[in-house]
Each structure stands twice: as structure tokens, then as C-alpha cells.
C-alpha positions as CSV (number, residue, x, y, z in Angstrom):
1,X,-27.2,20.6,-2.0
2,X,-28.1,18.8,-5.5
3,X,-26.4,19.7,-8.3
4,X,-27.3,18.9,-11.6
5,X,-24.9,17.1,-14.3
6,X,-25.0,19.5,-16.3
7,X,-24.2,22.6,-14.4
8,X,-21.3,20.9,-13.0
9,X,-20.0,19.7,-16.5
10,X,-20.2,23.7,-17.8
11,X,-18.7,25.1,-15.2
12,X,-15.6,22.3,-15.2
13,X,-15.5,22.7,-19.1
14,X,-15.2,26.4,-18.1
15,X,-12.1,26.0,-15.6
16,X,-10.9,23.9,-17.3
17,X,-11.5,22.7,-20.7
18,X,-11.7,19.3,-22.5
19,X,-10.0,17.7,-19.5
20,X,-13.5,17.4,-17.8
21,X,-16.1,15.4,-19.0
22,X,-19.7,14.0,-18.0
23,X,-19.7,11.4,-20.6
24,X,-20.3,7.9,-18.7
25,X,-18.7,6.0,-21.4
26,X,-15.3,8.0,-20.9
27,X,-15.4,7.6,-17.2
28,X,-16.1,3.7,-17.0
29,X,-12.4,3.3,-16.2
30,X,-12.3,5.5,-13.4
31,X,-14.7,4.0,-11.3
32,X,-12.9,1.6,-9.1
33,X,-9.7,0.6,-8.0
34,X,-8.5,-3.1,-7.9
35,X,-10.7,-3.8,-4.6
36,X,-12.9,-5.5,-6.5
37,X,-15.6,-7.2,-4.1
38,X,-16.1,-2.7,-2.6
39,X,-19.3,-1.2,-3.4
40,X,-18.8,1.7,-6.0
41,X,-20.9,4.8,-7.1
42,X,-21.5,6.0,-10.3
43,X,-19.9,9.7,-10.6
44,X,-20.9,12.3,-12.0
45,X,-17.9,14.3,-13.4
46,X,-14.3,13.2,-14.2
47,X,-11.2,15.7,-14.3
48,X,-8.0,14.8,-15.5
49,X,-5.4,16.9,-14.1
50,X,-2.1,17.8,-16.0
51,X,-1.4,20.7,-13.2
52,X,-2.0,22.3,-10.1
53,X,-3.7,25.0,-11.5
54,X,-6.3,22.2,-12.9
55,X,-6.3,21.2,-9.2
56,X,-7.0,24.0,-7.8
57,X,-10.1,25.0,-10.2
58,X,-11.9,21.5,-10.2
59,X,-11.4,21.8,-5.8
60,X,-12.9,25.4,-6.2
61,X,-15.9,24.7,-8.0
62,X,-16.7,21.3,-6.4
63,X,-16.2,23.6,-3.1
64,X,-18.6,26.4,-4.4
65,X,-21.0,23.1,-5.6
66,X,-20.9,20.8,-2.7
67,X,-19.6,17.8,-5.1
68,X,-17.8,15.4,-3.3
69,X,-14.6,14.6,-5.0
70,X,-12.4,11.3,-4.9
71,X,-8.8,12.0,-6.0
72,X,-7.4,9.0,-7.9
73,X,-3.6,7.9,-9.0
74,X,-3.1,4.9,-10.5
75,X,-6.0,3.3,-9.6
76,X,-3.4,0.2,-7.6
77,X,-5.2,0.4,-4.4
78,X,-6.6,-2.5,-2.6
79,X,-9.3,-1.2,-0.5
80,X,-11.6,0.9,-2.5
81,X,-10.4,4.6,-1.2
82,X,-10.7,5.3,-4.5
83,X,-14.0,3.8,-5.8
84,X,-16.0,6.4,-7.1
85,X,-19.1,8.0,-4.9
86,X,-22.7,8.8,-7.1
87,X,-22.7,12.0,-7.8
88,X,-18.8,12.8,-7.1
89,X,-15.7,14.3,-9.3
90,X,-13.1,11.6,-9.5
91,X,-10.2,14.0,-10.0
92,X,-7.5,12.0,-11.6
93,X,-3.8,12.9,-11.0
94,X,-2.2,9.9,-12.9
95,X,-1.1,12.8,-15.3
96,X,0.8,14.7,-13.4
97,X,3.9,12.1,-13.6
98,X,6.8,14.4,-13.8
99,X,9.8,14.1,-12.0
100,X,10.9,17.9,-11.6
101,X,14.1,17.6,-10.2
102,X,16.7,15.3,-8.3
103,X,19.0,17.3,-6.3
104,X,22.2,14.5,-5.5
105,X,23.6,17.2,-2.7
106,X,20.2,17.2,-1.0
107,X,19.4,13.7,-1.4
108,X,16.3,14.6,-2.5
109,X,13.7,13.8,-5.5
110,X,10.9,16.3,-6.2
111,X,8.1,14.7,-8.1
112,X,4.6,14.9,-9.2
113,X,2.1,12.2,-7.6
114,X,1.3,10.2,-10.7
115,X,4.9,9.3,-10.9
116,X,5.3,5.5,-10.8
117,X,7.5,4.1,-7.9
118,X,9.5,2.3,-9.9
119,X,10.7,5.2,-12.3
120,X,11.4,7.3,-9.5
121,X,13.7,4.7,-8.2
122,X,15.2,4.2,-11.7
123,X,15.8,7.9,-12.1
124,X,17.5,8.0,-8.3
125,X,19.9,4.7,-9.2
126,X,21.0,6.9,-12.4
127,X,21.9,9.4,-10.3
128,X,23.6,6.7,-7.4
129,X,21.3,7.3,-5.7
130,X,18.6,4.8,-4.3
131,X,14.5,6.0,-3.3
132,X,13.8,3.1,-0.7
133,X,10.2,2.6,-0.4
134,X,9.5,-0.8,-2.2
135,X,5.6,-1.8,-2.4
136,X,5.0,-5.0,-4.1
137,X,3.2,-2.9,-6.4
138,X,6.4,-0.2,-7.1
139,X,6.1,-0.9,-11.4
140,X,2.8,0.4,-11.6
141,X,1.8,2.6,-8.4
142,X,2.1,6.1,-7.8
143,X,3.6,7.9,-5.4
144,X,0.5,10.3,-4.7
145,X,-1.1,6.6,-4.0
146,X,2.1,5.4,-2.1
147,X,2.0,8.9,0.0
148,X,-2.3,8.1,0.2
149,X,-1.8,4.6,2.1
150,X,1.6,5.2,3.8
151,X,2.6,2.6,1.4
152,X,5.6,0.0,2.9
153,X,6.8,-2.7,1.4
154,X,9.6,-5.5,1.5
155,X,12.6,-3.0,3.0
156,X,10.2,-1.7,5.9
157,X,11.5,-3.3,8.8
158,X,14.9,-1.6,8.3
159,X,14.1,1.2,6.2
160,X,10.5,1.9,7.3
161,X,7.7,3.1,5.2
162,X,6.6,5.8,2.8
163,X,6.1,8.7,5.2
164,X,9.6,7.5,6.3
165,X,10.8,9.0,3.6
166,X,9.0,12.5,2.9
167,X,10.3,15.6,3.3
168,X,7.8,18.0,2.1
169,X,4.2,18.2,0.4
170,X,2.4,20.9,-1.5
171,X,-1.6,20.3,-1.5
172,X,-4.5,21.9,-2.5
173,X,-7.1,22.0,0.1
174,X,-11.0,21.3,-0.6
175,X,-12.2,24.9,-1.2
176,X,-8.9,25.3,-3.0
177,X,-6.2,27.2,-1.4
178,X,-2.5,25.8,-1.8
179,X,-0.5,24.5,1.4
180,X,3.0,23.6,1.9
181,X,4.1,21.3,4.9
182,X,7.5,20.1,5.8
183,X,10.8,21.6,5.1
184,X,14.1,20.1,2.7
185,X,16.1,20.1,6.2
186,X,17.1,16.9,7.7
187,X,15.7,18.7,11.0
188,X,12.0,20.7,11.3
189,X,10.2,21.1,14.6
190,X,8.2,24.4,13.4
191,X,4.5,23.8,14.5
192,X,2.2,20.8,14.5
193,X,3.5,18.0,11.9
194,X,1.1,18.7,8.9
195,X,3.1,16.4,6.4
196,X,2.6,13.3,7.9
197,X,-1.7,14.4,8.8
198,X,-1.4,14.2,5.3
199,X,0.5,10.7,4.5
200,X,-1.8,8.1,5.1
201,X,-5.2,10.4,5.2
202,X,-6.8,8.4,1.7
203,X,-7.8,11.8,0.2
204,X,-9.8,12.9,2.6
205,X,-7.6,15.6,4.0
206,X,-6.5,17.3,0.9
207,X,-5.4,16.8,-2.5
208,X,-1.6,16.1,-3.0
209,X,0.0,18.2,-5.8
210,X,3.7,17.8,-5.3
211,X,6.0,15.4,-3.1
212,X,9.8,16.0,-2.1
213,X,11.3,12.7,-1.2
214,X,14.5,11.7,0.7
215,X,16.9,10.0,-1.2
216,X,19.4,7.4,0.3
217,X,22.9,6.6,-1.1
218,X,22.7,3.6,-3.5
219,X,22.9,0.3,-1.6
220,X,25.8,-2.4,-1.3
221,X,25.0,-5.2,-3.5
222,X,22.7,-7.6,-1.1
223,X,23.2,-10.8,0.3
224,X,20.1,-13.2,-0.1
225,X,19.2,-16.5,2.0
226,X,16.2,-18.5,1.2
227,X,15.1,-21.0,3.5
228,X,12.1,-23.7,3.1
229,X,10.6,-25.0,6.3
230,X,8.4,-28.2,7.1
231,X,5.3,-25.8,8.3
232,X,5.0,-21.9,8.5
233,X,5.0,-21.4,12.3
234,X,8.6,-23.2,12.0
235,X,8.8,-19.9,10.0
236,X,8.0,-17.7,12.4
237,X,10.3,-19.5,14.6
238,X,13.4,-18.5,12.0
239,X,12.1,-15.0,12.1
240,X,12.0,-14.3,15.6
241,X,15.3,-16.3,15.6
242,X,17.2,-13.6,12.8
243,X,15.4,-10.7,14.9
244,X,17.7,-11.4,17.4
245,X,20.9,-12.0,15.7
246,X,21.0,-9.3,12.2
247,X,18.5,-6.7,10.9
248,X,18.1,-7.7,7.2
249,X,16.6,-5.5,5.0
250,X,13.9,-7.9,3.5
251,X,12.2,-10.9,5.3
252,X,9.7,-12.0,3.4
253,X,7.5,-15.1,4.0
254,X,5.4,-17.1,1.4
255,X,3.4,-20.6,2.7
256,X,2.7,-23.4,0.9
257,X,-0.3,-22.3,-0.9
258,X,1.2,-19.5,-2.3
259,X,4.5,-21.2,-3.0
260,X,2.2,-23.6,-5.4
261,X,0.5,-20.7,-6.8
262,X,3.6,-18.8,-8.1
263,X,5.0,-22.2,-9.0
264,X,2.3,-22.6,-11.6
265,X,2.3,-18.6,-12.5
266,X,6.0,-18.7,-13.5
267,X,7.2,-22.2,-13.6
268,X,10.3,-21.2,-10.8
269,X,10.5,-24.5,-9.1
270,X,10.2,-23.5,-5.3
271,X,9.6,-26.7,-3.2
272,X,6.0,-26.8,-3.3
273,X,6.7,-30.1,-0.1
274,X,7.6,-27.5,2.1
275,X,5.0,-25.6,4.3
276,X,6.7,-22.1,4.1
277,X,9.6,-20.5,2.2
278,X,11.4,-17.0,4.2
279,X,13.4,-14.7,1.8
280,X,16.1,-13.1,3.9
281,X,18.3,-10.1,2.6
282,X,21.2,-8.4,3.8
283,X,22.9,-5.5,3.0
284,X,25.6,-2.6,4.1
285,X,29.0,-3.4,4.5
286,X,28.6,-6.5,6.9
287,X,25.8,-8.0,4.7
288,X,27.7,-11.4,4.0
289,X,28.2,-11.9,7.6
290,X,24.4,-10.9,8.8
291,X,23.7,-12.9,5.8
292,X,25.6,-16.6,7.5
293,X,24.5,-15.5,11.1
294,X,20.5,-15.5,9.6
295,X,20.7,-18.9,7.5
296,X,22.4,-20.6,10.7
297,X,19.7,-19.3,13.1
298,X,17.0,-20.4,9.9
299,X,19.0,-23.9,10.7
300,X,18.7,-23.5,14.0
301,X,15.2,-23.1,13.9
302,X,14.3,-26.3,11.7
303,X,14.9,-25.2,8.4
304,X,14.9,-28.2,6.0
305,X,17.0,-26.4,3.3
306,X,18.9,-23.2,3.2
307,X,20.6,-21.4,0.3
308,X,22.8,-18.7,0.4
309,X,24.1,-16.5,-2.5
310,X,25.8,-12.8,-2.6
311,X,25.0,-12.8,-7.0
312,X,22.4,-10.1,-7.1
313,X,20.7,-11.9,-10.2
314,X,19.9,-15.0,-8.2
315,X,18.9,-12.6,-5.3
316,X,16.8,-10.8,-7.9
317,X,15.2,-13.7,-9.1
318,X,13.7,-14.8,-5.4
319,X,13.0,-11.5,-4.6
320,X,10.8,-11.1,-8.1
321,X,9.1,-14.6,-7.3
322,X,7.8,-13.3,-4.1
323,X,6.5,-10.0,-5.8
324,X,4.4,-12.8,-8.1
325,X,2.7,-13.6,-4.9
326,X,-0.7,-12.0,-5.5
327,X,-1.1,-12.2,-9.4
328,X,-0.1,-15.8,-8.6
329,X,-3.4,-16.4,-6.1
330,X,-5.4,-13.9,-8.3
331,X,-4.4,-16.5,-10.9
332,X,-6.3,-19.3,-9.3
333,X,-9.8,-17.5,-8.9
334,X,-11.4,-14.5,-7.4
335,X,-9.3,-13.2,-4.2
336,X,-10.1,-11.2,-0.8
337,X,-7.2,-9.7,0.3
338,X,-6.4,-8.9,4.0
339,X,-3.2,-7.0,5.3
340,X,-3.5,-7.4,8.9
341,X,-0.5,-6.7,11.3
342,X,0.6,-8.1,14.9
343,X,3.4,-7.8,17.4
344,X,6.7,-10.2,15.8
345,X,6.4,-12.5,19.0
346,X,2.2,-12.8,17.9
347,X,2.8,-14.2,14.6
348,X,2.5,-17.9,15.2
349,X,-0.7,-17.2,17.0
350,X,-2.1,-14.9,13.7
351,X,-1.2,-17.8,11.8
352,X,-3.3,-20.2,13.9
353,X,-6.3,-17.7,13.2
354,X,-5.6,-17.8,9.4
355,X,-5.9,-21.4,9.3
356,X,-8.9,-21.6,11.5
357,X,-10.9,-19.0,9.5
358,X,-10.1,-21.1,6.4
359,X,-11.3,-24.4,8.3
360,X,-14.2,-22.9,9.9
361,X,-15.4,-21.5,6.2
362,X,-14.5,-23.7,3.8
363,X,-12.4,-21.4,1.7
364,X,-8.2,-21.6,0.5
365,X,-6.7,-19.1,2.1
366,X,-2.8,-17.9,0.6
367,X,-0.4,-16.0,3.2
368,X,2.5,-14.2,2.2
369,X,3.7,-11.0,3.9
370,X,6.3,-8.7,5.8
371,X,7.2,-11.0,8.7
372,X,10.3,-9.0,9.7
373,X,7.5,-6.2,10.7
374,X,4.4,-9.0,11.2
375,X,2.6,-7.7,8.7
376,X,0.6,-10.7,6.7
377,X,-1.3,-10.6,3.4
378,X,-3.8,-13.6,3.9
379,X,-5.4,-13.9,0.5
380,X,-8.8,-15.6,0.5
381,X,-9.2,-17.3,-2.9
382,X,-12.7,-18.7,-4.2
383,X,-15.0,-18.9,-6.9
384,X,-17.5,-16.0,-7.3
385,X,-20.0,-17.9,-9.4
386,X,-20.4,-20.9,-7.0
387,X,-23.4,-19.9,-4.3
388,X,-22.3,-18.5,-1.0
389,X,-18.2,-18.7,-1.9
390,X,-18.3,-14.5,-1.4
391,X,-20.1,-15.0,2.0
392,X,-17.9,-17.5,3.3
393,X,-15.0,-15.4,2.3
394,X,-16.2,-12.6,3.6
395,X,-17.2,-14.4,7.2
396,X,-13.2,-15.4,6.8
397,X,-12.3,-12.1,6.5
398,X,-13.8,-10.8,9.6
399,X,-12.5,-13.4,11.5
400,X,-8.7,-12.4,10.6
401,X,-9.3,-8.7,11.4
402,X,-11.1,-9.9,14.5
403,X,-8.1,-12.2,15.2
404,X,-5.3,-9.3,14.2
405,X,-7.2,-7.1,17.3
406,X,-7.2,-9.4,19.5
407,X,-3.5,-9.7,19.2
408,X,-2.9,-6.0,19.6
409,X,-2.7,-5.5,16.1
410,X,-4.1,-3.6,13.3
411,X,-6.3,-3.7,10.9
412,X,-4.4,-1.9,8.4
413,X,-0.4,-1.9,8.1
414,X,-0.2,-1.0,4.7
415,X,-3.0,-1.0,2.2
416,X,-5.4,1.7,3.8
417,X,-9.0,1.8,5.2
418,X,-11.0,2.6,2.4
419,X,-14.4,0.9,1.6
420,X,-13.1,-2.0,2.6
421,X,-12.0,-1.5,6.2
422,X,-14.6,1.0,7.2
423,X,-16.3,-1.1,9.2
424,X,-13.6,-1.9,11.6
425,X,-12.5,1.3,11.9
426,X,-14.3,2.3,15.5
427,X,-12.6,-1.2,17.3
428,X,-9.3,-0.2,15.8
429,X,-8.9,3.1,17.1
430,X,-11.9,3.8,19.8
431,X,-14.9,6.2,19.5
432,X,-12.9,8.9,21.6
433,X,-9.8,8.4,19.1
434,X,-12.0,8.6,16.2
435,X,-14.2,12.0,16.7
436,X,-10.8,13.6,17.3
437,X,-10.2,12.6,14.0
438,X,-13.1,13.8,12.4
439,X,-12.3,17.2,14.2
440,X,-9.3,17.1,12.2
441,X,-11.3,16.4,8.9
442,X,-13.6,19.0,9.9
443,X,-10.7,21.7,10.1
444,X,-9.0,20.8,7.2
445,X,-12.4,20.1,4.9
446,X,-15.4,22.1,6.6
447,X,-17.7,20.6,4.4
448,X,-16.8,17.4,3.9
449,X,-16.5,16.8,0.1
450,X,-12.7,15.0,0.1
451,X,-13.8,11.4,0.2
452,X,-16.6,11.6,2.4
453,X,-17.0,8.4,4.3
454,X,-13.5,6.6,3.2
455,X,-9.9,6.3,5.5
456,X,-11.6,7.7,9.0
């Protein structure tokens, strides 16, 4: 069914006022996210929500319509789920950003999905209480977004990821009714586990109006050890080598390239001679002894130099150079990035693949990543204007998600399929895996107008 612009724009205005419009000009900022290198349509309607109700009347009429609709928070994401289709709604929720209540006896936070990460967590420490999910992202992405991907972050390997963490959703379905899934109790075994359909499903399952979060008492103060190694499989080494001795709460690995990068972004003076740096962090009541038993197996394992410090402000300032890592390699040029997880035990053999994908096309290729859960961020860097660079990255690309599946990983661990794992998306999960997924879509979105084409 074809709908004209302007039918669509009077009967928005009429739901719901000035917070539609059809003016191009006033949707130009809407139209991508920060996947850059995704293809991206040119919509034809844009609805800024400030509340359910606004919700529930742009999903009704772009039901009634047949207008595809692409629900966007802050925009953060790094595989186009939120580019824009021709002809869609993008229905913004970056508006509804209100926290409506912390309940310190639940250990709970009930917010709106265009709350930032970080101020949720800033409200929860005011309160003593901590919200754990930690994307590198968590100043300026949402948790609608967060909840969108299954966000994870630095504390995952402990602490696990954003669906980790939820207790209950409300959502407004595509022809606009309202659901609620999940329950406040620590316990809930009613039905079939429509919460966590939801987490991860990119927008395509239904539009998320309202998130309660579990809170966790505020942390001990951490333990930190930073260790710099003569190559990053000598890494790897260390982290299998922790693995089996302490269960820190970060374990964060930058190589050389992206040491140098964040070197020159923020003048910290990591030792750019070494091939790989690990950030290790402990915490809980036997952090400063997890914290010795990791830097002596990070000795054991080759390290060159190890450092070791219980003063949160040092911690704080390692940590914060390692959440530098991708403005730092965006800093040098246009960047591809991957997020590609393996098995712990496979990540010496992922990062043979890195480097040979760089070698075979000519491109610089900056890992950091999760390596206490073997997630990597592999972060092709080149020049867009020189002829063939985007190829070439692109032909590197492929060949780490090719590699990642060979290893019995994924294709995805944290940043989402979008536009810009699509194509991957039948050898990751099989052809019988994925039509019971699209029977799932189908049940939840009949005609097929949440994100068409994006996340399945």
C-alpha cells in the first residue's frame, strides 16, 4: 500500500500535533545512526514522542497506513538498526528521558528509554545504589537503545549484560495495543519469557515505552592492575591465565595500534613499545587479593610490566583511557567497526585472523575489546577518499566475521545486526533457526512495519 506524504503528515498532525513533521530539512538529523558506511533511506514522516500515548497514536496510524516505522533513541548505534527506511516514520523516543522512580527496597529503577546510561547510574549511586550495565558508550546512550542491542560492556563477564538486568517492559505493539512483560519479583516463571523476545529484537518486535531495571548494591571501591605485554596473544595468554585463578569485573584489552591512537587522542602516556596493554579490575570484599593473584598470573604469563593500585582515581583514569578507544581510531581516519565474539580458549586464533585480514588487504586494523568474555572490537581504519580503501575494508571485514564463525563464534556479541550484519545473519543462526524467527516477527507484527528488514 502507497501512501502519500501528505496524508500521512495530516493524519500524524492530527494524533498528535506539532511533534510530527514531513519537513525534510527538520528530519536530516534523524536519518542515521553512527554506522556510517550502512545504506539509509530517506523517510517520510518524523514523530517525536514525549509519551506513550504519542506512541501509541503514531503505531496506530502507521498500522491503519502500512508505513513502516523505525523507532530511534539516541541515535549511538553502530550497525544502522536505526537508519531510516524511504518512506518510513522514524519515531524518536530520545524524549521520553525520565527517570520515574528508584525504589531502594526493590532495588529497582523505573525509567523511560531515552534515559542516558550514565544518569541512570548517577541517580542509582545517589541513592547507594549501583545500575551495572557499562557500554563504552554509557554518557551518551539510551537505555531503550541499551535494551534494543542487549547492550554489555566492560563489567559483562561478571555481571553479564543488559537483559541481565531487566525486570519488566511496557511496549506498544505495531497496530498499537500496550503490553507488559516481566514481573518486579526476583522469581517469574508465568508463561513464555516475553521480556527478553524483546531485549535484543532492534525494533522490530515492538516499541519499548517503559523499562524497570534491577539495581545492585553500590560496589566496593575496585582494585585495578594494568599490564603491558611484548605482543597481544601473550595477552590472551594473561587472560586465560586470570580466568583460572579470580573473576575480575573488567578485563579489558587494547593492542598496539590502539594504544598509539589514544596516546595521541589524550596525551596519557601508555607504552606505545608494547604490543598489548590488559586492564584488570577487581572488586567485592577480596578484590585486593583477586587483584595480586591476576598481576602474578599476568607475570606469569610474560608480562613486561605490571602495575597495581587500589586509589580509585588512578583506576578511573585507565579505565577512562580504554573507553577513548574508538574516538581515538575514529581520530585517525574513517573506521569499520566489527564486534565479533569467540570461545575465551579461541582468542589467540581470532587474533591471528585479525592480523591476516589486515595483511591480506592492506588496511590498519585497531583491536580493543572484552577479552574476559572474547568479545573483540577490530576497528578497520582508512581513508574514504583514496580509491578502493572502502572495498578493501570492507573485504576485511568479511573475513573477521567469516573467521569469528569458524571459531564457533558470533557475529554479533554486543552491537546488534542491523544494516550492517544482515548479511551474515542466515550462517550465524541457520535457515531453520531463522524462519522460526520470522514466525515470531510475524505474531508479534502481522504486517511487518517495525523495522522491516533490520535485527532478523
Amino acid at each position: 500500500m502507497t501512501t502519500s506524504i501528505d496524508l500521512l503528515g495530516e493524519r500524524l498532525q492530527k494524533a498528535v500535533g506539532d511533534r510530527a513533521t514531513t519537513d525534510p530539512d527538520r528530519m536530516g538529523a534523524y536519518v542515521r545512526d553512527q554506522s556510517l558506511l550502512t545504506a539509509a533511506g530517506r523517510p517520510a514522516a518524523l514523530l517525536k514522542a514525549k509519551t506513550v500515548d504519542d506512541v501509541v497514536a503514531v503505531m496506530t496510524v502507521a498500522h491503519e497506513l502500512s508505513v513502516p516505522v523505525v523507532t530511534r533513541g539516541a541515535g549511538t548505534g553502530l550497525a544502522g538498526a536505526a537508519n531510516a527506511l524511504d518512506g518510513c516514520i522514524v519515531l524518536s523516543v530520545a524524549g521520553m528521558d525520565r527517570i520515574l522512580e528508584i525504589d531502594p527496597a526493590a532495588r529497582t529503577a523505573t525509567v523511560e528509554p531515552g534515559v542516558i546510561n550514565g544518569d541512570l547510574a548517577e541517580a542509582a549511586a545517589q541513592q547507594g545504589l549501583w545500575y551495572v550495565p557499562d557500554p563504552g558508550s554509557r554518557s551518551i546512550s539510551s537505555i531503550g537503545g541499551n535494551l534494543a542491542t542487549n547492550a554489555g560492556g566492560i563489567c559483562c563477564a561478571k555481571y553479564g549484560v543488559t537483559g541481565d538486568h531487566v525486570a519488566a517492559l511496557t511496549a506498544v505493539l505495531a497496530d498499537g495495543r500496550v503490553i507488559r512483560t516481566g514481573a518486579r519479583t526476583r522469581k517469574n516463571v508465568a508463561g513464555l519469557d516475553l521480556t527478553h523476545l524483546l531485549v535484543g529484537s532492534e525494533g522490530t518486535l515492538a516499541v519499548i515505552v517503559e523499562a524497570t531495571m534491577r539495581l545492585r548494591t553500590a560496589p566496593t571501591a575496585a582494585t585495578t592492575v594494568v599490564a603491558f605485554f611484548d605482543s597481544a596473544e601473550s595477552a590472551i595468554d594473561a587472560v586465560l591465565a586470570v580466568s583460572a585463578v579470580a573473576e575480575p569485573c573488567q578485563m579489558e584489552l587494547m593492542d598496539d595500534v590502539t594504544m598509539g591512537a589514544v596516546n595521541r587522542l589524550t596525551k596519557m602516556g601508555l607504552d606505545e613499545s608494547a604490543g598489548a596493554m590488559l586492564l584488570i579490575q577487581c572488586d567485592g570484599r577480596s578484590a585486593a587479593a583477586e587483584a595480586a593473584d591476576c598481576a602474578a598470573a599476568c607475570e606469569s604469563a610474560g608480562a613486561r610490566e605490571v602495575f597495581h593500585t587500589d586509589d580509585p582515581v588512578e583506576g578511573e583514569e585507565f579505565t577512562a583511557a580504554r573507553r577513548m578507544a574508538l574516538p581515538a581510531l575514529e581520530a585517525l581516519g574513517t573506521v569499520l567497526l566489527d564486534d565479533v565474539a569467540v570461545p575465551v580458549p579461541a582468542l589467540p586464533s581470532m587474533l591471528g585472523c585479525i592480523r591476516e585480514a589486515a595483511d591480506r588487504h592492506g588496511v590498519t586494523i585497531g583491536t580493543f575489546g572484552h577479552a574476559a568474555d572474547g568479545n573483540l572490537h577490530p576497528t578497520i581504519v582508512f581513508d574514504a577518499a583514496e580509491t578502493g580503501a572502502q572495498d578493501r575494508a570492507r573485504g576485511a571485514f568479511d573475513d573477521i566475521v567469516a573467521g569469528a564463525l569458524a571459531l564457533g563464534g558470533t557475529i554479533s556479541g554486543e552491537h546488534g545486526i542491523g544494516v550492517l550484519k544482515a548479511p551474515y545473519m542466515a550462517d550465524m543462526v541457520g535457515q531453520t533457526e531463522r524462519q522460526l524467527m520470522l514466525a515470531v516477527k510475524a505474531a508479534f507484527d502481522p504486517k511487518s512495519i517495525l523495522n522491516p528488514g533490520r535485527g532478523i
